[in-house]
N, C-alpha and C positions, 0 to 999 in steps of 0.2 A: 134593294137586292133581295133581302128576306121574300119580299112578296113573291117573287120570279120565280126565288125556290119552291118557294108552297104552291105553285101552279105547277111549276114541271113536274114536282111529286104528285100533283093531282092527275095531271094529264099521264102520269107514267101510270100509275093504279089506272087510271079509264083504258090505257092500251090493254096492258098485261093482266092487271088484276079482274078485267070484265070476263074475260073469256073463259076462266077456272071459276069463277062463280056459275057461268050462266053451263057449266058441265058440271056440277055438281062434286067437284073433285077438289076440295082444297087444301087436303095433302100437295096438289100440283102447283098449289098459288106461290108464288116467288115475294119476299119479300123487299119492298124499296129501299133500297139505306143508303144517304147520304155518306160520305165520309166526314169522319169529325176534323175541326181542324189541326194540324198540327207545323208548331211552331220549327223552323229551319234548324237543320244542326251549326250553320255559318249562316252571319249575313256579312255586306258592305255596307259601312258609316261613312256618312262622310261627317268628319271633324272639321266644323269651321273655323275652330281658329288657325287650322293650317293649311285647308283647302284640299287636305289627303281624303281618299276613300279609304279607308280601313277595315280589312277584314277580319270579323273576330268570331267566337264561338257564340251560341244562344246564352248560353251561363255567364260570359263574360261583359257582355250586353247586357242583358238584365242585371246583372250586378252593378253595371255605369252607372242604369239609369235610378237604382236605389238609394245609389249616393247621390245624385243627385236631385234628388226628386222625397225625399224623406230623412224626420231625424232617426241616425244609424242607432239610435239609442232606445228605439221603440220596440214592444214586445215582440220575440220572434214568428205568432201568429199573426200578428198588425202586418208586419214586413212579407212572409208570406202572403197574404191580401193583397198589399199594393206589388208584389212581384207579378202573380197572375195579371192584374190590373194594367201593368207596364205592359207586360209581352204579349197579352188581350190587346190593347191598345194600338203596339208595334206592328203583331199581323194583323188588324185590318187595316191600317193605315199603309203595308208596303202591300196590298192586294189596288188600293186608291191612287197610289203615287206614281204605281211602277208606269209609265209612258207620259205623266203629267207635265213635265218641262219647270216642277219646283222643287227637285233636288235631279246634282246632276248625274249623267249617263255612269251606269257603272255602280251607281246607289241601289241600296235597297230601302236604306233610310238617313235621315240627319239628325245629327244632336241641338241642329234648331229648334226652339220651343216654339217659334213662330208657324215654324212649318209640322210639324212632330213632336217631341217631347224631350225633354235635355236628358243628357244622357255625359256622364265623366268618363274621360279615357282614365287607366291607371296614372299616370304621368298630372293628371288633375285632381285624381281622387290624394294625391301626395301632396298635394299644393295645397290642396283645401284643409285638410284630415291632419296630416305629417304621422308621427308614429303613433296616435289614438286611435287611428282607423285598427287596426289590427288587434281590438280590443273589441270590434264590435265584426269582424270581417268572419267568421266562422257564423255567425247566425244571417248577415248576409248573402254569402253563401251555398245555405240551406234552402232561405229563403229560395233566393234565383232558381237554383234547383225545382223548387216547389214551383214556381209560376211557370218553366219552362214548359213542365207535363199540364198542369191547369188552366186551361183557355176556358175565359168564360164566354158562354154562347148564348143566344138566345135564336130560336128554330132551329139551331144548328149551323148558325154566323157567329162571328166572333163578333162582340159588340164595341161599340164604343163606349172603353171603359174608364172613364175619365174621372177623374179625384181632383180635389183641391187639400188645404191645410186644416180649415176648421168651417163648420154650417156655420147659420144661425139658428143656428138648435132644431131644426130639421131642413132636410136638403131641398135643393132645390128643383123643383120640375124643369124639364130642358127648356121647356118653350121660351120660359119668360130669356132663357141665353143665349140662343141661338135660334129663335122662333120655331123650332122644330118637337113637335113631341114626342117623344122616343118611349117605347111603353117601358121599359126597362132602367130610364131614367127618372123616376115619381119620387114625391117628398118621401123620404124616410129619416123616422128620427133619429136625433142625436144630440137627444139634451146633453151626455156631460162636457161636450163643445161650448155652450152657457158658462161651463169652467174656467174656459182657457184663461190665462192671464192678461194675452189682449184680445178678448173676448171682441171690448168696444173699442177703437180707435177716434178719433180726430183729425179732422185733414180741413185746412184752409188751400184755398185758389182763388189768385186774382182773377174777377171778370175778364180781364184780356186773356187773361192765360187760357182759360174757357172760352173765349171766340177762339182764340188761335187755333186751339185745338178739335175744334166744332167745322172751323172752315177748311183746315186741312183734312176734315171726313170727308167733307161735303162744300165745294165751292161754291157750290147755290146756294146754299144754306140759306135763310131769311132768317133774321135774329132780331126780336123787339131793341130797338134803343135804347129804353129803360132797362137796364139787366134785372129793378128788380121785378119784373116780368117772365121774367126767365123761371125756367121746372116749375108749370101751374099745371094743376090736374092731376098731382101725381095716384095712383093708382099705387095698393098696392095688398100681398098676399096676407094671411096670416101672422107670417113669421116675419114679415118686415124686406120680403125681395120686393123690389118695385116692378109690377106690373108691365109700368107705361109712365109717360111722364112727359110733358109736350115741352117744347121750346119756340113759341109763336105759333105758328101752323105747323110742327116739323113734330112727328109725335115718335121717341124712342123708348125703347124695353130698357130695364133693369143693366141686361147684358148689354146692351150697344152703350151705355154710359161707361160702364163697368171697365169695357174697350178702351174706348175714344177719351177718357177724362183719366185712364190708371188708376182708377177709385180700387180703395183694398177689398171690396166686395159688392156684387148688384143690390144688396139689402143694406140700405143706406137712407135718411132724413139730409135735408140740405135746410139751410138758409142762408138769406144775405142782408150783409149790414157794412155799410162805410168802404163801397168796391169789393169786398168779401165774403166769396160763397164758402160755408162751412157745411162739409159734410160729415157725418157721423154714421161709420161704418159699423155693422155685427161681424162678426165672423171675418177670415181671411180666403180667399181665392174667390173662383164663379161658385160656387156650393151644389155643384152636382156631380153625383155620382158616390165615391167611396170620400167619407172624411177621413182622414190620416188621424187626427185628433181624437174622433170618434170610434176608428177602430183600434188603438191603445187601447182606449179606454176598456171595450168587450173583452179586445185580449186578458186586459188585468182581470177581467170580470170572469175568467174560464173560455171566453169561449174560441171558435176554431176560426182557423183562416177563410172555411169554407162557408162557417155560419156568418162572418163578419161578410163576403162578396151577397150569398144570399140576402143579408139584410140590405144592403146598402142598393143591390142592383136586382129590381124585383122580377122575378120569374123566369130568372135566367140558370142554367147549369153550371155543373162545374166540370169540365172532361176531366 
């Protein structure tokens, strides 16, 4: 989509802007300007757990998705960051969805994470919270406030601003998640992620449990008989994302394991011993884009909501 843009601005400067050059008058030249984006004063949710579309405010919205999507207990410029991040996230995804047939007629968005990004009605945020929430709901709040006006962009698209919980101490490039590489998605650090208390994890899975769930990606799939033939090759970054990693002839990224197996993170070691693959995860979520963990961390450290999107999403704006 970006690209399309930077062409129709090119091709609009070759229409308009040749003609006041090639007259020597450029007092006359008109200047291009995209408009920036800007987030709706309402949208429609639809809440899956009761099948309603609901209409609510942008503030109210952003607010859902912080409770849901962050601890309410992180500094008020962390929360700011991941508000922009949400409602960055929300419009370009209801610019993608709107005619898609994966949420329904009457949507502008869902509180599926499958599809969109979760997002708590009030009526949940009381469920989960009870009366603690209202101890942290005025910098909330704010927050929402702040991401409503702040779309991050890059050319002047809203990006796909996408966060997890914790790196592995620097983030991660899209490609190895989604095989796409997005310039505004690139490693950036976040050593005090290294901090977190389950920084490393542990996860065992039975060999079956890993066909099952291999064959349900992929019913062709070809799987060695010997499982412990299984993840040879693995490939992997600096910081411990895996690359690549084959399974017989069937060669998967970091992210498609990450997927298909619910590993707590693409930066992960395996082995197997007596039917059991042991995986040893860094960090929690896919590791791209804004860590949550990491941007506490800046806020404690001074710095701004604005500095913390900057770092984490490179060479993008903030409107």
């Amino acid at each position: 989509m970006k690209d399309i843009i930077i062409i129709l601005i090119m091709f609009a400067v070759m229409i308009f802007g040749l003609p006041a050059l090639l007259s020597r008058q450029p007092e006359q030249t008109a200047a291009v300007v995209t408009p920036a984006p800007v987030f709706p004063d309402t949208l429609d949710v639809y809440i899956s757990d009761t099948g309603e579309v609901r209409s609510v405010t942008a503030e109210e919205y952003i607010e859902g998705c912080l409770a849901a999507q962050i601890a309410v207990n992180y500094e008020p410029e962390a929360l700011k960051a991941q508000a922009a991040a949400s409602a960055t996230y929300a419009l370009r995804l209801m610019g993608e969805l709107h005619g898609s047939g994966k949420i329904p007629d009457g949507a502008d968005i869902s509180d599926e994470s499958r599809v969109c990004q979760p997002y708590f009605t009030p009526e949940k945020r009381a469920e989960m919270y009870g009366d603690s929430y209202e101890s942290y709901a005025e910098n909330i709040r704010a927050a929402a406030s702040y991401g409503r006006t702040h779309i991050i962009t890059y050319e002047n698209e809203p990006i796909y601003a996408v966060y997890h919980s914790v790196s592995a101490g620097n983030t991660c490039p899209s490609e190895y998640i989604w095989g796409t590489a997005l310039p505004y998605l690139r490693a950036a650090s976040s050593t005090p992620d290294r901090e977190y208390i389950n920084y490393e994890c542990v996860n065992e899975m039975k060999y079956e449990e890993i066909r099952k769930a291999l064959i349900a990606y992929d019913n062709w799939i070809e799987i060695p008989a010997d499982p412990d033939k299984w993840f040879t090759d693995i490939s992997t970054n600096e910081d411990g994302y895996v690359i690549s990693v084959k399974i017989g002839r069937n060669t998967f990224s970091g992210g498609d394991l990450w997927r298909i197996l619910g590993l707590r993170s693409p930066a992960f070691t395996v082995k197997y011993e007596d039917g059991i693959f042991t995986f040893t995860t860094k960090g929690a979520g896919h590791g791209a884009g804004l860590s949550q963990y990491g941007a506490n961390a800046m806020a404690l450290n001074g710095s701004s909501a604005a500095d913390i999107i900057r770092h984490y999403y490179a060479g993008v704006s903030v409107q």
